[in-house]
C-alpha positions in Angstrom: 111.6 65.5 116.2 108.1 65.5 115.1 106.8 65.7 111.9 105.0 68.2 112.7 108.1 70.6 114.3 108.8 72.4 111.3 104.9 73.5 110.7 104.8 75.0 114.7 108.3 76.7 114.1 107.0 78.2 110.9 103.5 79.0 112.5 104.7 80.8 115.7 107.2 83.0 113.0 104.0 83.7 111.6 102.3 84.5 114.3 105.2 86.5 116.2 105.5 88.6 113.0 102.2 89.3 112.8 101.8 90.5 116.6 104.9 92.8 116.3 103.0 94.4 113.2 100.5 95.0 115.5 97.6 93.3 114.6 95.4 91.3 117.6 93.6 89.1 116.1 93.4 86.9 112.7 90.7 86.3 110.8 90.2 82.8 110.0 87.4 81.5 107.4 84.7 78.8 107.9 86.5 76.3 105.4 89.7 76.8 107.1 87.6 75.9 110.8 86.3 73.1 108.9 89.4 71.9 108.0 90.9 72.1 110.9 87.9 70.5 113.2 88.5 66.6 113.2 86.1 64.3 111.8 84.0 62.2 113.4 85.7 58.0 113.6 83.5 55.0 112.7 83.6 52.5 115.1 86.4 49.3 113.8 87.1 51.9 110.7 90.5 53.1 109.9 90.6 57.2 111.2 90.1 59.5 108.0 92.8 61.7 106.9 92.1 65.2 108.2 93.0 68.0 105.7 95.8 70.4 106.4 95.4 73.4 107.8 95.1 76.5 105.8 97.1 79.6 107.0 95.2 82.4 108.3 94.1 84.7 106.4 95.7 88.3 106.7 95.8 92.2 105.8 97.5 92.0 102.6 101.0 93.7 101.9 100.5 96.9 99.8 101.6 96.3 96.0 104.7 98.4 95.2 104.0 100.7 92.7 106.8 99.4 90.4 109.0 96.6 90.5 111.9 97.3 93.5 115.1 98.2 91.6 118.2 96.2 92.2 120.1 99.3 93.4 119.2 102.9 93.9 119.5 105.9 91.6 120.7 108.1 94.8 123.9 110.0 94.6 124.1 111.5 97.4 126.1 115.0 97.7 126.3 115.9 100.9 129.5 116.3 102.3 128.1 116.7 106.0 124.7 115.5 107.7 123.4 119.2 106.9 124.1 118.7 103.6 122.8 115.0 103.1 119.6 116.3 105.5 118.8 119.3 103.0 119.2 116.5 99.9 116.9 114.4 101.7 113.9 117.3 101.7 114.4 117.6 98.2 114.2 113.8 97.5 112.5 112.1 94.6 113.7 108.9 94.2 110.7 106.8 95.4 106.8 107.8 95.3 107.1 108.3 99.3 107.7 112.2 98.3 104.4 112.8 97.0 102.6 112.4 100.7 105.0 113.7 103.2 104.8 117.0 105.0 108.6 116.3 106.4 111.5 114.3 106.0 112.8 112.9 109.1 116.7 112.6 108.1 117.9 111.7 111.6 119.5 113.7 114.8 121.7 113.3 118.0 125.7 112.5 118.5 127.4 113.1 115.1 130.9 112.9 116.3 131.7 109.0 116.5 129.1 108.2 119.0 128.8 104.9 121.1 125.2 103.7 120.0 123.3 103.9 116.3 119.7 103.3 116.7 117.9 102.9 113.1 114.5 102.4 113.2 111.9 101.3 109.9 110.6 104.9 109.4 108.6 107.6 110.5 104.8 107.4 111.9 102.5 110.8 112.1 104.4 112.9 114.6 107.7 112.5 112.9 106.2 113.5 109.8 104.1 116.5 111.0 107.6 117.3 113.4 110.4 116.3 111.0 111.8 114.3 114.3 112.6 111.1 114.9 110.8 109.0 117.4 108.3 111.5 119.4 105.4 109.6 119.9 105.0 107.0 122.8 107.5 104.7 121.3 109.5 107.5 120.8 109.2 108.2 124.9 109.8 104.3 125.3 112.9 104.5 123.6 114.4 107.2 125.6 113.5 105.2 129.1 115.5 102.8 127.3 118.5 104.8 126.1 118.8 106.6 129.8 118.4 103.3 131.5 121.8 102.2 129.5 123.6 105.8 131.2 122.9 108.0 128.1 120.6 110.4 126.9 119.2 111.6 123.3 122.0 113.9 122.6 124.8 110.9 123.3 123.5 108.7 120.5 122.4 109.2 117.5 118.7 108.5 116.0 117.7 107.3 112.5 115.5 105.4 110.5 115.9 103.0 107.1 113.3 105.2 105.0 113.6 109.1 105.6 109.7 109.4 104.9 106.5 108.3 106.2 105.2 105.4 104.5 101.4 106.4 103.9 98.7 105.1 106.5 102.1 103.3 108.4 102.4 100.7 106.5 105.5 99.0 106.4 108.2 100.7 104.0 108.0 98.8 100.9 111.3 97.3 99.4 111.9 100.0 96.5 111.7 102.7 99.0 114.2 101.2 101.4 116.1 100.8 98.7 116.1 104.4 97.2 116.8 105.6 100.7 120.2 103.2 101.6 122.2 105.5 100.2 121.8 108.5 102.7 122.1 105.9 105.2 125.2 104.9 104.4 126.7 108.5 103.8 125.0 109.1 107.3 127.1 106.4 108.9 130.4 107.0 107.3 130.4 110.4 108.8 129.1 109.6 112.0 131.4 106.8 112.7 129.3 105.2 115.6 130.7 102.2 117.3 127.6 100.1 117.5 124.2 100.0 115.3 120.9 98.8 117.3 118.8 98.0 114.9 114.8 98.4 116.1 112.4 95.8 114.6 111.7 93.6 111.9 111.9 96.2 109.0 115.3 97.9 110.5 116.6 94.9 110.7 116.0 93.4 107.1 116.8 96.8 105.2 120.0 96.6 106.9 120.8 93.3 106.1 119.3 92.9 102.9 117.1 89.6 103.9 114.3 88.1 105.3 114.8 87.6 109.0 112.6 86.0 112.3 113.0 89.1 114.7 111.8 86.4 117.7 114.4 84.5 116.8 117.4 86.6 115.5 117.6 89.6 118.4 120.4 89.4 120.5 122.5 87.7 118.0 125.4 90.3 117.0 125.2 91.0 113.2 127.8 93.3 111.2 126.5 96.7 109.2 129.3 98.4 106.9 131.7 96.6 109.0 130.4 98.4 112.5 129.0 96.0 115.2 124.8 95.3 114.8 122.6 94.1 117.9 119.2 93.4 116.3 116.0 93.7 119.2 112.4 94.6 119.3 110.7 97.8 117.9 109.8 100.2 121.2 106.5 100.2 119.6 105.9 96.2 119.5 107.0 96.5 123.2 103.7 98.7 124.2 101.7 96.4 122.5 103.6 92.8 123.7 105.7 94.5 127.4 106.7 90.9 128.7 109.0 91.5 125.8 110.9 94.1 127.6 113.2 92.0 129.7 114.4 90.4 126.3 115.4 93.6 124.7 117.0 95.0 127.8 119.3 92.2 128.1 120.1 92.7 124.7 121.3 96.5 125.5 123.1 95.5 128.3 125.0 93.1 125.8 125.6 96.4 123.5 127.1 97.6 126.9 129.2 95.0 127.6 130.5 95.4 124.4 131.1 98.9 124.8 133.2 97.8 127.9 130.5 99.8 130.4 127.2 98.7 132.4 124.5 100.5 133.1 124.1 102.8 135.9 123.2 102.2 138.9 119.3 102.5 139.9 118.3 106.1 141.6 
């Protein structure tokens, strides 16, 4: 192993992260170029030490408004997902309230369906809608959910945070915090008997801990005690699509567990 192994693993994490956030390019400042451009070698003199490299700089992560609490102040009600859903509109518990026009509480299967999809939370349409997933990741993800032999109505659709995060940033942790509570309530009565979980975000609101998505998906995780198949964000497919095949095998796992393939192609 090379010294320099555990700088590549940590830089391609880096990097992988930032490309599923979206961003195409990385700014990177003269002194860092500098740095990282070797120095000319006298002739019979001993080769200089070259200076590490700096990371490259990036879009910095919103502040959170205050510091995340260790457990939310949520008691949810709601004895059904109508109930829990009508809580959720009138929700206060994190600043995320003051710039929504909807809450996107969830929708599909509620009787003890086969597949969970949680997503990180909702972009524009869902807002202005109050649906889950109607934009072109939203189409993406039903390719993907007829491609396994079901349809919208078989499954059931949520997110980690119930409201848009302003200017789609990434939900901060104090919001995903606020919000685990309907989430779980939400589970409990829909019973499913797997949870995919879409993305970086889904995936580290549900299990409480920073995780490599690139290196993690595919690897079956537990939720409330209900099977978890972490994978890719539909969205970070339309920007990055060779990473299709990686989360389709990682459905037909889900399948397999299920005890069913996928059907047959028309």
């Amino acid at each position: 192993m090379s010294q320099h192994d555990p700088f590549i693993d940590q830089l391609q994490d880096f990097l992988e992260y930032k490309k599923e956030e979206g961003f195409q390019t990385l700014e990177i400042s003269p002194e860092t170029l500098t740095a990282l451009r070797p120095a000319p070698v006298a002739k019979h003199a001993p080769a200089p030490k070259v200076p590490a490299a700096a990371r490259p700089s990036a879009r910095p992560a919103p502040p959170a408004a205050t510091p995340a609490p260790a457990k939310s102040t949520v008691n949810v009600t709601g004895k059904t997902l109508d109930e829990i859903a009508g809580q959720i509109r009138t929700c206060s518990a994190c600043p995320l309230n003051a710039s929504r026009k909807n809450t996107v509480p969830g929708e599909g299967n509620p009787n003890r369906p086969d597949i969970l999809f949680i997503g990180d939370a909702p972009g524009p349409k869902e807002d202005a809608e109050g649906r889950f997933f109607v934009s072109e990741a939203g189409q993406l993800l039903d390719k993907m959910i007829i491609a396994m032999g079901y349809t919208r109505a078989d499954v059931f659709i949520t997110n980690i945070v119930k409201c848009r995060p302003p200017e789609n940033r990434v939900p901060l942790t104090e919001e995903m915090i606020a919000c685990t509570p309907y989430l779980k309530a939400q589970i409990a009565l829909i019973q499913p008997k797997i949870i995919v979980a879409l993305g970086k975000t889904a995936v580290e609101g549900l299990l409480d801990e920073k995780v490599a998505i690139t290196r993690l998906r595919g690897t079956w995780k537990t939720y409330e005690g209900i099977d978890l198949m972490p994978t890719f964000h539909p969205g970070y497919l339309l920007k990055v699509p060779a990473k299709k095949r990686e989360v389709w095998a990682d459905l037909q796992a889900v399948l397999a567990k299920l005890g069913k393939e996928p059907p047959a192609k028309k």
